[in-house]
C-alpha positions as CSV (number, residue, x, y, z in Angstrom):
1,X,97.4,105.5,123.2
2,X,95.5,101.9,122.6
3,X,93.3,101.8,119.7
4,X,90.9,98.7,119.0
5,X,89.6,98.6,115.2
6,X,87.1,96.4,113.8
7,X,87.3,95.7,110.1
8,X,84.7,94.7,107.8
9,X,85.5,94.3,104.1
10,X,83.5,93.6,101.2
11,X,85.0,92.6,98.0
12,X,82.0,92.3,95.2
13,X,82.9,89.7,93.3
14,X,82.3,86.1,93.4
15,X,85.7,85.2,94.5
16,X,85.3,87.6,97.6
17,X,87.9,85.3,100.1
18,X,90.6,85.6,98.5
19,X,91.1,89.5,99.1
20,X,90.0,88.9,102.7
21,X,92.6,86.1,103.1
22,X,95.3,88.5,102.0
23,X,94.0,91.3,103.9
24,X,94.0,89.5,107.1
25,X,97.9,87.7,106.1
26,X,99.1,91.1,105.5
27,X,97.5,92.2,108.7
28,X,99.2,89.5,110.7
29,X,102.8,90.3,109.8
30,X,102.8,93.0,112.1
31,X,104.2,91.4,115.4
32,X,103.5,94.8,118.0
33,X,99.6,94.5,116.9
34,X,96.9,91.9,118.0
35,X,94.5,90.6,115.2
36,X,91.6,88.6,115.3
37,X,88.8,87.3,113.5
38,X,85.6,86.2,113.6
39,X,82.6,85.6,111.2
40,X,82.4,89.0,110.4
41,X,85.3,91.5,110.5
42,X,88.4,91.6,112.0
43,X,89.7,93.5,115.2
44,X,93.1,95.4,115.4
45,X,94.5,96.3,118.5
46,X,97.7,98.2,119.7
47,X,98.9,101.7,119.5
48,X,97.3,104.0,117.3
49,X,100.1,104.7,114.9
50,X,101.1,101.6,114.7
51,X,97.8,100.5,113.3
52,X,97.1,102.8,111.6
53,X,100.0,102.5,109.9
54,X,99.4,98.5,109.7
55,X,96.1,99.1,108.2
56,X,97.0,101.4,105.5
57,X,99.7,99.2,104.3
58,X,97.2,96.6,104.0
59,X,94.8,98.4,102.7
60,X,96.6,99.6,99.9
61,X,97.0,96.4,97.9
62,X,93.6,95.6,98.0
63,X,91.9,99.0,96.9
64,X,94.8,98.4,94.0
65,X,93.3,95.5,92.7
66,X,90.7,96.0,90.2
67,X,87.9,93.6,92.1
68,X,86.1,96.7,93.5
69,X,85.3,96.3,97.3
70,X,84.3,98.7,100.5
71,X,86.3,98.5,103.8
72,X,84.1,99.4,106.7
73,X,86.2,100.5,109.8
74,X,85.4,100.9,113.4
75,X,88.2,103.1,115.5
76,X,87.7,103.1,119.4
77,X,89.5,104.5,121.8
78,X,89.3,101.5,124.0
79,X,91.3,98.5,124.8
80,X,89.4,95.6,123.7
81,X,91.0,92.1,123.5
82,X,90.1,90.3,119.7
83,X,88.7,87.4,119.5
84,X,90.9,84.6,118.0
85,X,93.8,86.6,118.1
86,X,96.9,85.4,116.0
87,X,100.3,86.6,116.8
């Protein structure tokens, strides 16, 4: 099944694009998945373990940082092609 994601995160602190930077490197090492970006978020698209997967090992480093932050995620069901996509 193809999943499209749109991620949104928030790191509060001043230096807030440097966590998004990684976030969205990390992101892009995974060859099987599309990612884009745009202004504000970044969309995932491919099969749904393989994202999810993808997105928790991402994740992971940045919620172990101590710069506190909130990831806001949007899961569809859909097949929807990201904008800017890198692969």
């Amino acid at each position: 099944m193809t999943v499209s994601v749109d991620i949104s995160l928030y790191p509060l602190s001043a230096d807030y694009e440097t966590p998004i930077i990684a976030f969205i490197d990390r992101l892009q090492t995974h060859e099987k998945l599309d990612v884009g970006t745009n202004n504000l978020s970044t969309q995932v698209r491919g099969e749904y373990a393989e994202v999810m997967a993808a997105i928790t090992a991402a994740m992971e480093p940045t919620l172990a940082d101590p710069t506190k932050c909130s990831f806001v995620l949007k899961i569809l069901n859909v097949d929807v092609v990201p904008a800017n996509t890198w692969r």
